[in-house]
C-alpha positions as CSV (number, residue, x, y, z in Angstrom):
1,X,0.0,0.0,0.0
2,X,2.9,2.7,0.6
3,X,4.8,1.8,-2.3
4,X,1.5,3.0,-4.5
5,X,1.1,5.6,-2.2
6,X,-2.6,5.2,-0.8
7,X,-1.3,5.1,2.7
8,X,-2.1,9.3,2.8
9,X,-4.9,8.6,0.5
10,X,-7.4,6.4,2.3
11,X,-10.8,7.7,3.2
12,X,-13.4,5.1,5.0
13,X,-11.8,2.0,6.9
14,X,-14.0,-0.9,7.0
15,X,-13.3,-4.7,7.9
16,X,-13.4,-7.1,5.1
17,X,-14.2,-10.9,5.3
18,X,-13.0,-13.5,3.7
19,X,-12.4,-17.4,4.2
20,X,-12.0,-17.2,8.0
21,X,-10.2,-14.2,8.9
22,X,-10.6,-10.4,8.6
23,X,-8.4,-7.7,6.9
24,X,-8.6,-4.0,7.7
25,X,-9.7,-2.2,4.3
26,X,-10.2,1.5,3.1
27,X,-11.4,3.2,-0.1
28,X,-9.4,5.9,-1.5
29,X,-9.6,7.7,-5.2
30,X,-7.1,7.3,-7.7
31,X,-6.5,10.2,-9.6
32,X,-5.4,9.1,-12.8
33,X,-4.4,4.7,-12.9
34,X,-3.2,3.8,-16.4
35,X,-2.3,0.4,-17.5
36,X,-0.4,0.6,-20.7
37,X,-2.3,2.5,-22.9
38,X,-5.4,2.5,-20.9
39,X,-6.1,4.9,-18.2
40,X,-9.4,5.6,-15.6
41,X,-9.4,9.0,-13.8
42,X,-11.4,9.1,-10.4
43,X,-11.4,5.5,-10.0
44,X,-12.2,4.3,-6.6
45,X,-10.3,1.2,-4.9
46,X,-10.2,-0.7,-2.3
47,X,-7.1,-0.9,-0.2
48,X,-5.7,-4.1,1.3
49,X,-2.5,-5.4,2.9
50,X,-2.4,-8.8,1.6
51,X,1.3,-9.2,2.0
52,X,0.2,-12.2,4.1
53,X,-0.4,-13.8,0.4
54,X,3.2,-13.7,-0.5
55,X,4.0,-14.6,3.1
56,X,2.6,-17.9,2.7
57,X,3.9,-18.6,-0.8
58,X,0.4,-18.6,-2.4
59,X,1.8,-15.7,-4.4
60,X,5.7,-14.9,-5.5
61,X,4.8,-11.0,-6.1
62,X,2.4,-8.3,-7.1
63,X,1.6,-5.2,-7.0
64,X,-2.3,-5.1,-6.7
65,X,-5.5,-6.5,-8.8
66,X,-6.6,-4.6,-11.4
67,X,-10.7,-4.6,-11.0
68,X,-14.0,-4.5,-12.7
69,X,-14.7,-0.8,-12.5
70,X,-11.0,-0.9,-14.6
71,X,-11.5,-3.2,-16.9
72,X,-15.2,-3.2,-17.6
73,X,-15.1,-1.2,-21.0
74,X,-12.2,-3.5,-22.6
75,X,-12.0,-6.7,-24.0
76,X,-9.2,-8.1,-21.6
77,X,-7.0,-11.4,-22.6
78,X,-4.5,-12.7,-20.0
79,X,-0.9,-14.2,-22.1
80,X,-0.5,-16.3,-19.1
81,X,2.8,-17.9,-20.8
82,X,4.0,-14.4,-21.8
83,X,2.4,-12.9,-18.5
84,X,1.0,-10.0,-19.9
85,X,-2.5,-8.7,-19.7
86,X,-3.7,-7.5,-23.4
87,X,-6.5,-4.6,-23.7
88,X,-9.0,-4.1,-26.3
């Protein structure tokens, strides 16, 4: 989360649930997020630690998950072999 810089940014902190534990969350706006050459302004997101992920080797590395509100108005493929994330 500080490496993207939302810690400053965070608005609402809620709890989140998911398969028996729960996370501290909070929204924040993104001013501008661009993806190669595809970009959202205002785009609200939720913010998550889930360092525990890579932790527990479930995960090697990332840097967040690119959602819905994102991707919605693109035809998306995933190059899993080539690991790259194609939008149309």
């Amino acid at each position: 989360m500080r490496a993207l810089g939302f810690c400053d940014k965070a608005e609402d902190t809620l709890e989140t649930h998911g398969a028996g534990s729960a996370l501290s969350s909070s929204m924040a706006t993104i001013e501008l997020m661009k993806v190669d050459n595809v970009e959202a302004k205002n785009l609200q997101v939720g913010v998550l630690d889930l360092s525990n992920l890579t932790k527990s080797g479930c995960i090697k590395e990332f840097a967040g998950i690119i959602g819905y509100n994102f991707v919605k108005d693109h035809r998306v493929t995933i190059d899993y072999p080539k690991q790259e994330i194609i939008f149309e």
